[in-house]
N, C-alpha and C positions, 0 to 999 in steps of 0.2 A: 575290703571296705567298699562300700558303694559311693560316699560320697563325703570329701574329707574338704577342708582347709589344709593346706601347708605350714606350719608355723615353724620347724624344726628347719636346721641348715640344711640336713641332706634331704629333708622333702622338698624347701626351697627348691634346691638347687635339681632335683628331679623334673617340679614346676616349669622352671625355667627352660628346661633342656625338653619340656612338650610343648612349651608354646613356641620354642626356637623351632619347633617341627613344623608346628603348625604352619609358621608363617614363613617357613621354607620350601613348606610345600607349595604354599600360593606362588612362592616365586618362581620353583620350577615350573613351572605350571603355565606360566607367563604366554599370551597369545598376540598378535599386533590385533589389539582392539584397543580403541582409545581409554575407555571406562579403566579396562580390566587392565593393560598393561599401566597404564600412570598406578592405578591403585595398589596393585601389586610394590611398585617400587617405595610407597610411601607409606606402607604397612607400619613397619617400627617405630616412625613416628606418627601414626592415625592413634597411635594406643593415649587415651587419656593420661593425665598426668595422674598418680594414686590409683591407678588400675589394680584390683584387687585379684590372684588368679585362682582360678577351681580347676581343681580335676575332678573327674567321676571316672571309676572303671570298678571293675566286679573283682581284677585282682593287678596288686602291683607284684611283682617278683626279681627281686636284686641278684644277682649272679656277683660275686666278686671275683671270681676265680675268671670268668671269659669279659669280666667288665662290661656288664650288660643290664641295662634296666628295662625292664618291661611292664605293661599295663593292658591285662590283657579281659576281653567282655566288656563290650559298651563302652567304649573311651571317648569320653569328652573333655574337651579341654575349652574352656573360656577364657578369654583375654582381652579385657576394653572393649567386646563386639562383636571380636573375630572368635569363629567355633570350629574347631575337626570334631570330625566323628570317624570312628571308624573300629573295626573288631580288635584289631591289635598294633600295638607299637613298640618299636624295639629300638633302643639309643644304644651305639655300641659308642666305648668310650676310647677305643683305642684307632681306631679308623675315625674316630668323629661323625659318622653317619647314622641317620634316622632314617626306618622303613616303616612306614603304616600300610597297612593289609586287610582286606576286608570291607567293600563298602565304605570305601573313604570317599568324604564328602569336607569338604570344606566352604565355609560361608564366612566370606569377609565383611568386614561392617556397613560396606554399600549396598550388599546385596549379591553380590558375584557368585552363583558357584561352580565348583570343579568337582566333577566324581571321578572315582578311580578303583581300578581294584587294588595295585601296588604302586605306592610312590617310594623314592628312594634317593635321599638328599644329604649332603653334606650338611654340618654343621653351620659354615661361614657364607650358606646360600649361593656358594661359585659356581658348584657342578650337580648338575641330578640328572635322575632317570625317571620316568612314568611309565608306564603301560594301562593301555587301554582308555584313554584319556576321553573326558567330556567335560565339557566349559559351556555354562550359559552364562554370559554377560548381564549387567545391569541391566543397557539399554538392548535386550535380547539380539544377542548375536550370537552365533553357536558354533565351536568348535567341536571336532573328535577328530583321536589318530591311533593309529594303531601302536603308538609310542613314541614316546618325547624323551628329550635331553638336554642339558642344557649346561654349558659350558664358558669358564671363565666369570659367570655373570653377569656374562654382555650378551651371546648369544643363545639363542633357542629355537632348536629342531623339531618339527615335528612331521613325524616318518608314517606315508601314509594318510595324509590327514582331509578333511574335508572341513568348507568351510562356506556357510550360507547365514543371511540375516531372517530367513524365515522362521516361522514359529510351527514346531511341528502339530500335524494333524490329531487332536484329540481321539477323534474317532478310528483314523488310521494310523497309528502311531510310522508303522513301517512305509507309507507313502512316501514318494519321493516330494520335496519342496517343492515350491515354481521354478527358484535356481540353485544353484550349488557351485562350486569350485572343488572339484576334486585334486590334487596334485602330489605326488612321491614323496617331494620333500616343501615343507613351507617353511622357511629359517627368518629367524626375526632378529633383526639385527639392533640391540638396546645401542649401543654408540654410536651408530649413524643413521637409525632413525628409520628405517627400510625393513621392508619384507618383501622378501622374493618367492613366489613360485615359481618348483621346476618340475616340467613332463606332466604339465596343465589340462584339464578340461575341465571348458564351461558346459553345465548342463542343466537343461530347459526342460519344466516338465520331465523330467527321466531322460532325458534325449541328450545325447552328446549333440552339443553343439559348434564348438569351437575345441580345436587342439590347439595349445600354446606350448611349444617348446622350454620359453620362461621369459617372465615377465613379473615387474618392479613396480611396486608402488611406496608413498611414504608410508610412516609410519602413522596410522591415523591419531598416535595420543601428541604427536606434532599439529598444531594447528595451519604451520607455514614453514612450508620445506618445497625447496626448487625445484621443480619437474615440468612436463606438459602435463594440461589439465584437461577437460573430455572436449573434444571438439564438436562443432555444430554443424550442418548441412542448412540449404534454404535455395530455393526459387523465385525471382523475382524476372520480369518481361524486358525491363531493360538493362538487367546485371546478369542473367542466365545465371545457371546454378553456381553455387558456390560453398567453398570449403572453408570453416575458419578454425583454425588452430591456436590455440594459446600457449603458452610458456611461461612461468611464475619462476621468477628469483626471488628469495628469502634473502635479501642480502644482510638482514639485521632485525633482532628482534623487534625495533621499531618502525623501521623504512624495506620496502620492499618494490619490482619491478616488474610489472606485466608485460611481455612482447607477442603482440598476436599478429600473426599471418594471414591474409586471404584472399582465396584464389575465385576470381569470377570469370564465367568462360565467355562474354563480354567484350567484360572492360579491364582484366588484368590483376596484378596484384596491388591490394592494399594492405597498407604496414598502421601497425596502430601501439602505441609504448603506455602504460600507465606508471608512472610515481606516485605512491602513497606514504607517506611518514605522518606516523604519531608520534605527540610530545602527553607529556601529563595533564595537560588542560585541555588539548584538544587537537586536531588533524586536518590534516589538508591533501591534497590527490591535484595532480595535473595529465593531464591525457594532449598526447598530441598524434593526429592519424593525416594519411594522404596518399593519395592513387595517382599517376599517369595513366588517363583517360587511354585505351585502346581506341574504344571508338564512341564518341561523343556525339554522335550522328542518332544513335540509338534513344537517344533525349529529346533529337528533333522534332517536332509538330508543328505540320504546315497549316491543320484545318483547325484545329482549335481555338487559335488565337488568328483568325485571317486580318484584324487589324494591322497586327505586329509584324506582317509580312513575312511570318512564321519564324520568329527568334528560337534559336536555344533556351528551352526553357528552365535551365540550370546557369543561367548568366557567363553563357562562356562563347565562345566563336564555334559555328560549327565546320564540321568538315577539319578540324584541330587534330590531329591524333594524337600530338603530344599536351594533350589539354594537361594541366595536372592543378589539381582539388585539394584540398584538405583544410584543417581546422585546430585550434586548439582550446581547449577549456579547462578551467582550474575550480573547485570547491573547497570548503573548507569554513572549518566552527571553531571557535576557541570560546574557553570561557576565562575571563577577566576574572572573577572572582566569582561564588556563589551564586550573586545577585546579576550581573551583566553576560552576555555574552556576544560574543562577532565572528561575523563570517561573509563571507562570499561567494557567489555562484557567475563564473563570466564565460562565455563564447563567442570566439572568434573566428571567423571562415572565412575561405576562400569566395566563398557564395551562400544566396541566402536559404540554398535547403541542399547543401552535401550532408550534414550528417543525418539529416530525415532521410536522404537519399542509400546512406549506405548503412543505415539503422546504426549508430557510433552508440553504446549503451550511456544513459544518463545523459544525454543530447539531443535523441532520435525523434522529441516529442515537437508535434505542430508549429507549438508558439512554446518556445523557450522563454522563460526569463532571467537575463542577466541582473543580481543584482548584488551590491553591498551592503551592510544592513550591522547595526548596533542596537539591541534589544537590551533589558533590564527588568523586572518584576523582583518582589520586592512585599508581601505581605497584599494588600490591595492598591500598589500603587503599577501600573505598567507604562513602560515606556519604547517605542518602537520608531528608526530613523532608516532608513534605506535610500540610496539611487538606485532608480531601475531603467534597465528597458525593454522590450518585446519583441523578439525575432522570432517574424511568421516567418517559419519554414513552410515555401511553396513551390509550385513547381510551373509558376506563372511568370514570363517577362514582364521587367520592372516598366516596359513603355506600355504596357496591356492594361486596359481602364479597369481590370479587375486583380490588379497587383494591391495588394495590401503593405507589403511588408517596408515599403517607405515612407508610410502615412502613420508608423507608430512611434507614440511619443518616448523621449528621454523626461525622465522622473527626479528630478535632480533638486532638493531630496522629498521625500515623503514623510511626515512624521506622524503621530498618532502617541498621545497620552491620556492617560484613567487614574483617577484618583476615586479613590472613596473611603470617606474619615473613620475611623474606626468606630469613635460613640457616634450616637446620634447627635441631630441638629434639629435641635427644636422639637424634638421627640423621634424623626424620621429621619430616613435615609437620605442624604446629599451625595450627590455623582460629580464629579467635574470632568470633562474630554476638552482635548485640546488635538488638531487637524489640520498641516499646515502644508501644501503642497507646490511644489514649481514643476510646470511643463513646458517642456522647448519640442516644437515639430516642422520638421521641415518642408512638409509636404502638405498640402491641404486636404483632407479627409471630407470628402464630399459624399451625399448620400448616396449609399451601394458605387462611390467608383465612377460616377457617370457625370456629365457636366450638366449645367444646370439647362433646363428645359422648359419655354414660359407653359405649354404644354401638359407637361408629366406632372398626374399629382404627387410625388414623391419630393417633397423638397426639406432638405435637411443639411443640416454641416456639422457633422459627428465631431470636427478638430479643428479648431482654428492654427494654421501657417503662422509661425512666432512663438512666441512664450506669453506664458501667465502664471498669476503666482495666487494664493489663496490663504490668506489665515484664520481661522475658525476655535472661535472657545464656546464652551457649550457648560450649561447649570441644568440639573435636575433634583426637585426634594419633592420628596412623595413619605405621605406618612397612611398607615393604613387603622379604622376603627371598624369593631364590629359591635354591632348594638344588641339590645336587647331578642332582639326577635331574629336575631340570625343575619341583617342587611351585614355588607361590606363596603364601608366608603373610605376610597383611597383620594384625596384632594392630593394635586400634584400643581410645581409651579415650575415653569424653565425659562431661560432664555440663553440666547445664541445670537453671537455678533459676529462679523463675517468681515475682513481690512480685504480688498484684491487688488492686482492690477494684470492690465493686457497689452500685450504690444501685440499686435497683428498685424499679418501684411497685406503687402496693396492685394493678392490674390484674395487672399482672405474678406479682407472688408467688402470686394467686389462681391465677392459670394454670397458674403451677407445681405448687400443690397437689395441681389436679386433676390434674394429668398422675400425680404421686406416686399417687394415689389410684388411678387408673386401671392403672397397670405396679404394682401393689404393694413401691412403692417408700416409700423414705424424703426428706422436704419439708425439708430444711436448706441450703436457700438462704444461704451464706456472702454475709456484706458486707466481708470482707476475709480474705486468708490468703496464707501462703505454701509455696512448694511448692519440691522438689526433682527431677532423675532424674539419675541415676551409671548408667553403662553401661561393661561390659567387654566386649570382641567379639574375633575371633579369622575373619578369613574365608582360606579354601581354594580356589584353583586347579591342577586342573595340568593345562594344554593341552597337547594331543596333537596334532601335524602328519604327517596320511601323505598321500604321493603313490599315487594308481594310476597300471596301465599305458596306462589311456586318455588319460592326463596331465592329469586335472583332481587337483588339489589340495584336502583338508579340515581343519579342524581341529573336535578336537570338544575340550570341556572343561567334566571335570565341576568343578561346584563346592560349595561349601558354608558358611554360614554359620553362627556362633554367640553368642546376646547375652544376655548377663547383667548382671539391670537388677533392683529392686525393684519391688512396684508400684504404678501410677499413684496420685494421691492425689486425693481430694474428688471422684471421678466417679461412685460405683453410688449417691449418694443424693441426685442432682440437685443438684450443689451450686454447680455453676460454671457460666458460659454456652460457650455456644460459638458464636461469630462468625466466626472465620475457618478453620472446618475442617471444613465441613459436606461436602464434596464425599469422597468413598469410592468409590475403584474400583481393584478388586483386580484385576491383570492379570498378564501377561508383564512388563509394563515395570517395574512396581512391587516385583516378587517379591525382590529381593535389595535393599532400600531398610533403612535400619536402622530409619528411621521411619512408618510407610507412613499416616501421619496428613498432612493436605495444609497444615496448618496449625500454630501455636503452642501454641493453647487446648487442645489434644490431644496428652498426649505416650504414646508407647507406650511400655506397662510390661510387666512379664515377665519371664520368658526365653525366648528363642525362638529358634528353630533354622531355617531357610531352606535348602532342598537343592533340587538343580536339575540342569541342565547348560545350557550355551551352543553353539552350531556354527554353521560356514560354511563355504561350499565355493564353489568356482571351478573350471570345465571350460574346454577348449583352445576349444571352439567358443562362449565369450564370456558360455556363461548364468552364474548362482550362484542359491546356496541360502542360506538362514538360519534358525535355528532355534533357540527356546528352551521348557524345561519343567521343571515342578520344583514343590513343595507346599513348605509352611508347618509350621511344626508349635510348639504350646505345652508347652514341657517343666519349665515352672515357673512359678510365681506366679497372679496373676489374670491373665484375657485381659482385653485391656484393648476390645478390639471385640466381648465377649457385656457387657459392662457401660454399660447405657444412660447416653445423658446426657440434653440439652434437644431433641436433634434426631435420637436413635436415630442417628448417622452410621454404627455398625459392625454393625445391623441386617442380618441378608441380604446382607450384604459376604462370608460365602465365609471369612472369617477368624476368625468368632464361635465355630465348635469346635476341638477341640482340636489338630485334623489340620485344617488348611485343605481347601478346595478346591482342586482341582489347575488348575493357569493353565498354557496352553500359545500357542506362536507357532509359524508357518511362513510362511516367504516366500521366493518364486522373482522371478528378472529377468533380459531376456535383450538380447542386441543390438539388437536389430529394433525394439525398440520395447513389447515386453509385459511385464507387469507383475501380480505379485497376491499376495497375502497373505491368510491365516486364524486367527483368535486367537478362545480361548474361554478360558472357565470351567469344570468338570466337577466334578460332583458326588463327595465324596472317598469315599462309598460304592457308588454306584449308576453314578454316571460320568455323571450325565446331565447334560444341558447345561443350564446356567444362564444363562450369558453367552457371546456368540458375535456375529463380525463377518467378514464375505468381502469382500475391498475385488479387485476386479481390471479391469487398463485397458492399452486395448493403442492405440498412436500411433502412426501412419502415413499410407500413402498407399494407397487414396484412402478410406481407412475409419479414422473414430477410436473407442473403444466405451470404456465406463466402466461396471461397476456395482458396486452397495453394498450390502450385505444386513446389517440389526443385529436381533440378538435378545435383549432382555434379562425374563430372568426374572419375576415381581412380585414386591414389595420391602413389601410390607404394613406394615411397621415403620417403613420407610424414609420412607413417602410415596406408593407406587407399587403401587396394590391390583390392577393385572390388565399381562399379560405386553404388550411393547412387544415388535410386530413392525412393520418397517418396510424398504423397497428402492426403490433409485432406481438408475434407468439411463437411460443418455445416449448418444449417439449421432451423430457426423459424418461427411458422406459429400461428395466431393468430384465436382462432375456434370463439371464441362468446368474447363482449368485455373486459373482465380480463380474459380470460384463454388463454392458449399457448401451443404448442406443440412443441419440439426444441427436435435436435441428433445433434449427429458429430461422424466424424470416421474419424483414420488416417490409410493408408492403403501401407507398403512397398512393392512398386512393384520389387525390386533388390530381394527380399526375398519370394514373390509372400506370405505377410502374413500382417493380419488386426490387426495391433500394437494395436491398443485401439478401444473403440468403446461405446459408450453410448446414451440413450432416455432419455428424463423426459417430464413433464406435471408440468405447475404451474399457479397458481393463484396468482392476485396481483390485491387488488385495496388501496386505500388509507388509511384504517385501518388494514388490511389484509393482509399477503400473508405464500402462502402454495407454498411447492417445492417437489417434487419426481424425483428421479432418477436412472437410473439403469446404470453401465458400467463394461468394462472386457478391462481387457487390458493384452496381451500375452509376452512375453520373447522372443526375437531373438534366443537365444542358445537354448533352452530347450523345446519354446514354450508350457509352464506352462502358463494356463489361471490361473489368478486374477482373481475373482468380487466383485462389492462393491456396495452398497445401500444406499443411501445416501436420507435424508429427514429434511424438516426445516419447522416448522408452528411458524410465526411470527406476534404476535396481538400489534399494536401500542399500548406504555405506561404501558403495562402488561410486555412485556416481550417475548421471542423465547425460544419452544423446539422442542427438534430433537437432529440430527447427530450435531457431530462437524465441521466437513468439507464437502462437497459438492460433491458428485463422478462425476461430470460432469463440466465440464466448459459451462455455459452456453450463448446463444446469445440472446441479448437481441433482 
């Protein structure tokens, strides 16, 4: 029969005794790959619950006399997904063994398969044999051996065998991979989780590369099993090379324990521990790491900082041998329920840049921040409360006029709330924010670090010495109409009320003075007040869609804004601080914002009028266009950005007179791959450029390009006494089909000096990839070259070694 149902007991029971094969043979069959071996074990029960089974074979043949059933020609068997194929199968009933012969192939229901010419298995799945064995994994991994076995049900040998994650060459089937593992014996050990190679070689391209006598790895269908993990290499000028070694304990399937090693030829050994435990709602990680300094001499600099009479610039005594460093940090998220969640992020040091210093992972970055934090969201309502604070890691003495890292404030706390009602209000959208902050700083935050100078036009106080506190509620209803003829008029109403207070100290207020003193201003430093802004607005669209005959499509649409507001309060006589809205940059993006303050402490006052227009276009051959332009304009009250505060923010910001500066955008992009855009600033009299940026990047084959051109005016008020020019371009070129050659360099032309600058070469194909790269990058004040070396060989399913980070950013 070619192709039956089972309905009778003893075809049943035939049924049964081919799908027991089938899925006996995947087990023998069993490889340490994570996909295939988990799947293999979970066969019998992956089968649907009413799994219906088929056979197909051209002939069944029952033997009673030697107990033997057979199905021989084309045998398929189906079962919930899982299929064998293969020319013949033989169930002997008295040994309990199945042998399939013939182009046996089997396909499990993920996707797995195993070819074979002869498989040869037990009944109860404990013990079999293979020859000639091929396994391609789901996530392609590939085995063969010249024969398998496998014993007990725990164990499995495979004699002979080879084992690479590469994907063989279509074209040349019989090429060798990029790599392989060839080895005698590969034994997979199902109860402890392990595979061993024995009488090993790794081979490269065809090439023996490595003999390994034997060597252990886990089990990859284990996500966490204790062993070392790949180790890293790195160079650095004050650490000299160095070796880092990990070690993972699996002590519980919940909680587990990183111990890494590393050796610098330097400064010695550093030890570093991780604890991670997970609970059901969420996890936490504590790291603690620490060195006895060899020689802390290597840190010194006598000429960079000659104020400081050349301190240690890692805050330690020099000439110390026995310096010793280290830190501890904890993270960690839990969620409360659905709607709430909390967590933490804290660091604590020895000093203010050990673990930028010895790159500590998840610590190593500039400015860390520690903070605690209770969020909640909730449909459209969010809620957001944290303490924070900011450690600049530098490698500056804290007595050096250009030490930051004591001038940054504690946040204690931060809040941030949004509300917005589900229906409408009064036909439109209503918003409600709520914004409530406390700052405590110990140090007074003066501009750029330097004291005050009746002299220097540079006069600013970025942080006032003491604490302040700030609470802000904030109303927005904006409802939108479109008429007849296509207009858009969105009428919008807000207001924002603002409760503060300030204790500053006698530094502080002194500073303030002088600053009054210096802008002939007025010194009424408020220690508490409150404030108001009511805003009426009224904005204008009306898009225009025409089609040409070439069939590209535009819209252009002009628009226009209107806000009427009174003005700001307690700003022209230094009266308030300003912390979180120091950042000012008047562009394309910002041009139609109602508040184009980046922050709270700042609300724009006036009335002011925003004109512009928006467009974009689309052609049949796949490019587009975009494009924005439009000026500012003050048509009532105070400008609230020619009225200084503690940090000039609206100084040389383009929005100080009456008639802004004109902000414009343009950007093209096309199918292929290219890409670019140019936005400026333009002087609302003369036209000249103030601010200006050309970004454009084109990706492809066998050439990728990038470059970036910024020019920003000088900003004397601001902070910024001479003009910042600056361009970087990048570069990859593809030699032969996996390899690459790629640079980039940023080069300040105001400084006539090549800030950074790096090459590499890499290889990359689908098992593979290797990275080299070499970069330097210089200091504006001192111009002290850096270099750094960076490399990465990464074999899919093995594992990456090399550097820890990358000295180049690379283009793909």
């Amino acid at each position: 029969m070619r192709e039956a149902f089972l309905p009778s007991s003893r075809q049943a029971h035939l049924a049964r005794l081919y799908a027991a094969s089938a899925l006996a043979c995947l087990l023998a069959c069993a490889v340490p790959l994570p996909a295939f071996a988990q799947e293999v074990g979970k066969m019998a029960t992956n089968v649907p619950s009413g799994s219906q089974m088929l056979l197909a074979a051209d002939t069944l043949v029952y033997n009673n006399d030697n107990q033997t059933v057979t199905a021989v020609g084309g045998v398929q068997i189906d079962y919930g997904g899982n299929r064998l194929v293969a020319q013949k199968v033989i169930y002997d009933r008295n040994t309990k063994r199945m042998v399939a012969t013939g182009n046996v192939e089997i396909v499990n229901s993920d996707g797995t398969k195993i070819n074979s010419q002869h498989i040869d298995i037990t009944d109860d799945f404990a013990d079999g044999f293979v020859n000639a064995l091929r396994v391609e994994t789901i996530d392609k991994a590939y085995f063969a051996a010249e024969s398998a076995e496998r014993m007990g049900g725990v164990l499995t040998t495979f004699h002979n065998g080879v084992y690479t994650a590469c994907e063989p060459c279509e074209d040349k089937p019989n090429k060798a991979p990029t790599w392989r593992v060839k080895a005698r014996k590969i034994i997979w050990n199902g109860e402890k989780k392990t595979v061993r190679f024995e009488n090993a070689n790794f081979e490269f391209f065809g090439f023996p590369l490595a003999y390994l006598p034997a060597f252990e790895i886990a089990d990859p269908t284990v996500k966490r099993k204790s062993g070392f993990l790949i180790p890293s290499i790195n160079y650095n000028s004050h650490l000299g090379y160095s070796v880092k070694v990990p070690y993972y304990f699996a002590l519980s399937p919940t909680y587990d324990l990183t111990v890494t090693g590393s050796g610098y030829t330097k400064q010695g050994f550093l030890g570093e521990a991780e604890w991670r435990q997970r609970f059901n709602n969420g996890q936490y990680s504590l790291k603690i790491a620490g060195i006895q300094q060899r020689n802390p001499d290597a840190f010194l600099d006598t000429t960079a900082f000659p104020a400081s009479g050349g301190h240690n610039v890692d805050s330690g005594a020099a000439g110390d041998p026995n310096k010793f460093r280290g830190m501890m940090g904890t993270q960690g998220q839990f969620a409360i329920n659905e709607r709430w969640n909390f967590g933490w992020d804290v660091l604590l040091q020895t000093d203010k840049n050990f673990s930028n210093t010895y790159n500590i992972d998840k610590y190593n970055g500039s400015v860390h921040q520690s903070s605690v934090y209770l969020t909640g969201l909730n449909g459209r309502n969010y809620f957001d409360v944290r303490a924070m604070h900011f450690e600049v890691q530098e490698d500056t003495p804290n007595d050096n006029a250009a030490a930051r890292s004591g001038q940054q404030p504690w946040v204690l706390p931060s809040l941030d709330y949004a509300y917005i009602p589900d229906v409408p209000v009064a036909g439109g959208q209503l918003s409600l924010n709520v914004n409530t902050r406390v700052i405590r700083r110990d140090d007074l935050d003066e501009a750029f670090n330097i004291p005050y100078d009746a002299s220097s036009p540079v006069q600013r106080v970025r942080g006032v010495a003491g604490e302040s506190g700030r609470l802000t509620t904030e109303a927005e209803w904006k409802r939108t109409f479109v008429t007849d003829d296509g207009l858009v008029l969105t009428p919008l109403l807000a207001l924002q009320g603002d409760v503060d207070y300030v204790d500053a100290s006698s530094g502080s207020l002194a500073a303030v003075n002088q600053m009054a003193t210096n802008l002939s201003q007025q010194d009424d430093m408020r220690s508490s007040f409150a404030r108001y802004m009511a805003t009426a607005g009224l904005e204008m669209r009306w898009p225009v869609l025409f089609s040409m005959a070439s069939g590209s499509s535009h819209v252009i649409e002009p628009m226009a804004q209107l806000f009427l507001r009174p003005n700001e309060q307690y700003v022209g006589g230094l009266a308030i601080p300003n912390e979180d809205a120091q950042s000012m940059v008047f562009d394309a993006t910002t041009l139609f914002e109602r508040d184009k303050f980046s922050g709270y402490d700042r609300i724009e006052g006036g009335s002011r009028a925003n004109v512009g227009f928006r467009y974009s276009g689309s052609y049949i051959n796949g490019w587009g266009t975009n494009a924005i332009f439009g000026q500012s304009y003050q048509i009532g009250g105070e400008n609230s950005f020619a009225a200084p505060d503690l940090v000039n923010v609206g100084a040389n910001s383009g929005l100080q007179t009456t008639k802004s500066d004109y902000v414009g955008l343009f950007g093209i992009n096309s199918p292929n791959g290219f890409a670019a855009s140019v936005s400026g600033r333009f002087d609302e009299q003369t036209f000249e450029v103030r601010r200006a940026e050309f970004k454009a990047a084109y990706s492809g084959l066998p050439v990728s390009l990038s470059a970036k051109y910024a020019f920003i005016q000088a900003q004397p008020l601001y902070g910024f006494t001479t003009d910042r020019h600056e361009v970087t371009l990048g570069a990859s070129t593809h030699l032969a089909e996996n390899w690459r050659v790629f640079g980039t360099g940023t080069y300040d032309l105001q400084q006539s000096l090549l800030v950074k600058d790096g090459v590499g070469f890499a290889y990359n194909d689908s098992c593979f990839t290797y990275l080299m790269t070499y970069s330097q990058s210089r200091d504006l004040n001192t111009r002290e070259v850096t270099q750094s070396i960076g490399f990465n060989l990464s074999f899919r399913t093995l594992g990456d070694f090399g550097s820890s980070t990358s000295a180049v950013d690379t283009i793909q």
